[in-house]
N, C-alpha and C positions, 0 to 999 in steps of 0.2 A: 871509411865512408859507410855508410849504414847501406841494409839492401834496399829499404825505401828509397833514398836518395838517388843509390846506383841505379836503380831499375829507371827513376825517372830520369835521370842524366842519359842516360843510353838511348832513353826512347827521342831524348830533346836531339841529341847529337844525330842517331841514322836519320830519323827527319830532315834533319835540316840537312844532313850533307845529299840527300835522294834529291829534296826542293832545289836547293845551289844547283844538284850537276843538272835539273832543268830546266832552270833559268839560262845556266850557261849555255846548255846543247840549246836552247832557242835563237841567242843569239846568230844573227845573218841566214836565218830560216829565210828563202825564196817563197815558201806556203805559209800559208794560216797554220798554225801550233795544232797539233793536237791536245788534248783534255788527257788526263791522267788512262782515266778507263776506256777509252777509245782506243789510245797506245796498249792498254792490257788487251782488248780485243781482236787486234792487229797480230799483234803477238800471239797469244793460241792461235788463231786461224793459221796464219804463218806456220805454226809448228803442228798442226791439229786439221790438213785443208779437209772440207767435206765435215766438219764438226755441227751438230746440232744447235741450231738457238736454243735451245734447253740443256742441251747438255753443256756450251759455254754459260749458261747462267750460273749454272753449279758449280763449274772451276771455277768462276770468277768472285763467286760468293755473292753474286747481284741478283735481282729480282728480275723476270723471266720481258717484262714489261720495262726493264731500265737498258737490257743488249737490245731487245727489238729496235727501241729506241736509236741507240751505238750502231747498230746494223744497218736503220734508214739512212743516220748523218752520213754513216762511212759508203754507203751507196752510191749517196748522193755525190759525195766527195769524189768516187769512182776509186776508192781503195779496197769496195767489197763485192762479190757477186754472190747474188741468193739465189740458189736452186730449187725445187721443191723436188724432197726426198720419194725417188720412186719406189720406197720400199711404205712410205708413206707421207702420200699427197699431203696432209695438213700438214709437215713439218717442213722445216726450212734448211737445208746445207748452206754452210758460207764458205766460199772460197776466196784468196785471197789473188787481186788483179795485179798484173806486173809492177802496175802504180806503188802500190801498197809494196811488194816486194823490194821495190826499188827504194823506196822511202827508207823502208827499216831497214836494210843493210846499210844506208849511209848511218844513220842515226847509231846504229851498233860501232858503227867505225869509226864516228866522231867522240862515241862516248867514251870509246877504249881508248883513244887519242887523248882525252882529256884526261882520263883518271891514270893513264900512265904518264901524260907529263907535270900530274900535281903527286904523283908518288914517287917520282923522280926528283920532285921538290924536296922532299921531308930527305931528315938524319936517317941514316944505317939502321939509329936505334930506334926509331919510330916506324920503320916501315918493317923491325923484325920483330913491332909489339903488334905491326897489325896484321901478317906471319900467323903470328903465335895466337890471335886471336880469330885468325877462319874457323878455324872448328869449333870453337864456343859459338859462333854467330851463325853457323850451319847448323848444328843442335839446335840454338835457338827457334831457329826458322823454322826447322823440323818439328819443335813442340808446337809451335804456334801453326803451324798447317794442320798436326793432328788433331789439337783441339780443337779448331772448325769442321773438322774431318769427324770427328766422333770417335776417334782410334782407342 
């Protein structure tokens, strides 16, 4: 297979298996779905509590005006609380509300639930190519972070 091809078969395939497992993890949701980037911002704050609206703009690679945005929804929704930074008034902390915490750990543990009972699916020899192919898709990821990163 050429590397042109390969490169665009690769990108067709993680797409589509990222879109599936969240189609699937939607199914029998009690809540409204979250949006792709609303879950990215849940997740930093999660991991990041007391994180700057500007400084998650930057991890997230979004424009400073597109998380304010993600920040009002998820407010509203009551998955986020804005502080305003006493180290400086104009800026804003996001902490993540039990809601929020409570959400994502199901959703983590529905999604490990799925990806190990569809990897439990496949052959010996399918699941020791996809083994063998962690650390080429961790490089990967790695180059693709630095090259937005500037590295």
């Amino acid at each position: 297979m050429a590397t042109e091809e390969f490169a665009d078969s690769l990108a067709g395939v993680l797409a589509g298996v990222q879109r599936l497992v969240r189609r699937r993890l939607r199914v029998g949701l009690t809540t409204p779905p979250l949006r792709g980037a609303q879950v990215a911002l849940l997740r930093l704050v999660a991991a990041r509590p007391g994180i700057r609206v500007s400084e998650a703009a930057k991890q997230l690679y979004l424009a400073g005006n597109s998380v304010s945005t993600l920040v009002n929804q998820l407010t509203k929704a009551g998955y986020l609380i804005r502080e305003t930074d006493p180290d400086d008034r104009r800026s804003a902390l996001l902490l993540p509300t039990p809601a929020a915490e409570s959400r994502l750990r199901d959703w983590e543990a529905r999604r490990s639930a799925l990806m190990r009972a569809q990897v439990e699916r496949l052959s010996e020899e399918d699941r020791a190519a996809l083994a063998a192919a962690l650390p080429a898709l961790r490089r990967l990821a790695q180059n693709l972070h630095e090259e937005v990163e500037g590295v």
